[in-house]
N, C-alpha and C positions, 0 to 999 in steps of 0.2 A: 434436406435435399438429398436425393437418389437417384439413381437412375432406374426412371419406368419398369414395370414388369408388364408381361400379354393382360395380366387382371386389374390395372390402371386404365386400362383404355376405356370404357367408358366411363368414366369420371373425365378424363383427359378430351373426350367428344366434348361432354359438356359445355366444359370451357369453352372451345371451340365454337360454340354454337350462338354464344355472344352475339345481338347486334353489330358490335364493331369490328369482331373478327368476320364469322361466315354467316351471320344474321339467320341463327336457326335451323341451317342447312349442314349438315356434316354425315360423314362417309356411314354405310351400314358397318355393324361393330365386324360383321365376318370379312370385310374390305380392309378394315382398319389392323386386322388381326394379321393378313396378308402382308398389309405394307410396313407392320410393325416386324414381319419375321425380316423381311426385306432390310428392312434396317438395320436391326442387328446382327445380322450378319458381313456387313460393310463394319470396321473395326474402328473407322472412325465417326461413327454418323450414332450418336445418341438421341435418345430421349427421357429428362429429364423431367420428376418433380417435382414441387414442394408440398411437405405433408405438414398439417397441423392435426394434433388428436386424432392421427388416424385415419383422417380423408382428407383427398388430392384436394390441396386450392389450389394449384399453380403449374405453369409446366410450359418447357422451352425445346429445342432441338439445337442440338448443335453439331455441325461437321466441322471439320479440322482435313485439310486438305494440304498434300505436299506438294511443293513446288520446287521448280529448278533458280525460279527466280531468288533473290533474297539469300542467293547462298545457301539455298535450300530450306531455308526457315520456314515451315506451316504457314498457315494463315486458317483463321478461324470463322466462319460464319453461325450467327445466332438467327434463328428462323422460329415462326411461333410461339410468340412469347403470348401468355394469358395467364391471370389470376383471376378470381373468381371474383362479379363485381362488388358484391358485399365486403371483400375486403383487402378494395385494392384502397392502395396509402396508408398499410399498418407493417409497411417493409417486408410484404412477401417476394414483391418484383426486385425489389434491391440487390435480397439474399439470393434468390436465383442470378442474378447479374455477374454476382460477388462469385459462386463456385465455379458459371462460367469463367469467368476468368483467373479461377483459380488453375482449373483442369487445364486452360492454353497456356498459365503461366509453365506448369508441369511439364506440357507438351512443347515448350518453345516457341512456342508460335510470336509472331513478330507484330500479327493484328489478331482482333478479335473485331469484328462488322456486323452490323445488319442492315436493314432496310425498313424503312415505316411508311404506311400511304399517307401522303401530304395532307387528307383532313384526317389526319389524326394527331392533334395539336398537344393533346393530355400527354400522350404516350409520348412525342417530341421533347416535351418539357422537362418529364418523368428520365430520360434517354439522358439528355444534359445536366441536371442536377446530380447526375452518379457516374459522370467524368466522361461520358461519350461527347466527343464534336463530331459537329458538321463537317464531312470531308469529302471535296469532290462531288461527283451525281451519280445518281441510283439512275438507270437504264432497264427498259425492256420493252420488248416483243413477244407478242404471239408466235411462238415456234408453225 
């Protein structure tokens, strides 16, 4: 597990490109180059992967955001989560799971969140077997 470099990103489309994530569809690599400097340069908003033998199978983002609330304690959000579908259920998602929440342990933070689209039942399951509950309602709007 590491954090991304500019020469991860397309291995990282890849994934992306998943039926179940953006079914084939994802950014040209010089978009993705853009929004990855974008990124890194916000000091809390990573992009993470997991590597096995030297090629990306897996890979998440995670921001960590301060608040006034909570006494000021973070709160952490996990966003784009994907393993490669050849080898998902051999604990890549786990171990990406696990340093997320190692890095919020680190950082304080008082949650660790994400969001999953309602059919996607596997990744629901996969979510509660590795200690995440259901809490509350995911919301949104078109801006």
């Amino acid at each position: 597990m590491r954090e991304a470099l500019i020469e991860d990103l397309r291995a990282v489309l890849e994934l992306y490109a998943q039926p179940e994530l953006d079914d084939g569809q994802c950014l040209p690599l010089e978009d993705a180059e853009a929004l990855f400097d974008q990124m890194h340069a916000c000091p809390h908003q990573r992009l993470y992967v997991a590597e096995v033998r030297g090629h990306v199978v897996g890979t998440f983002t995670l921001l960590i955001a301060r608040n006034l609330s909570h006494k000021g304690a973070p709160s952490a959000v996990v966003e784009s989560v994907a393993v490669a579908p050849a080898l998902q259920g051999q604990g890549i998602g786990q171990a990406m799971m696990a340093h997320a929440r190692e890095v919020c342990r680190r950082a304080g933070c008082y949650k660790m969140a994400l969001s999953s689209n309602l059919r996607r039942s596997r990744a629901h399951e996969f979510y509660e077997s590795i200690g995440f509950e259901r809490h509350g309602y995911s919301f949104r709007v078109a801006p």
